[in-house]
Structure formats: C-alpha cells, structure tokens
N, C-alpha and C positions, 0 to 999 in steps of 0.2 A: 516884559523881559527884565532879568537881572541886567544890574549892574556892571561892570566892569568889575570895579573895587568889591563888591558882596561876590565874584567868583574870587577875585583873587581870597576873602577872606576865609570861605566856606573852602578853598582849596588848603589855607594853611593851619584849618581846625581841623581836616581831615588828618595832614601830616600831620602835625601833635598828636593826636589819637592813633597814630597807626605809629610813632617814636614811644607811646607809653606801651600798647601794644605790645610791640617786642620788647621792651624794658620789662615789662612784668611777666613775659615768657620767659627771657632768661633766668629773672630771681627765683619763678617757680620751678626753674630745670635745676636751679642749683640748690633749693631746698631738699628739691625729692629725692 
C-alpha cells in the first residue's frame, strides 16, 4: 500500500496539473 505522504504528494501533482491546465486553457481562449 502507499503511503500516507506519496497520496498526499501524488494528490498535489495532480492539482498543479490540473491549475496549469486551466492556466493554459485560458491563454488559448484568449489567443483564438
């Protein structure tokens, strides 16, 4: 079984990835 700490971790690489996510959805809504 994981960790306690490798969910928390792999929980806050998800968020970052899902904050650039829409970060680079916006830029591309605002290019097009």
């Amino acid at each position: 079984m994981t960790s306690f700490a490798d969910l928390v971790i792999s929980l806050n690489l998800v968020l970052a990835g899902l904050r650039l996510g829409l970060k680079n959805r916006q830029v591309g809504e605002k290019w097009v």
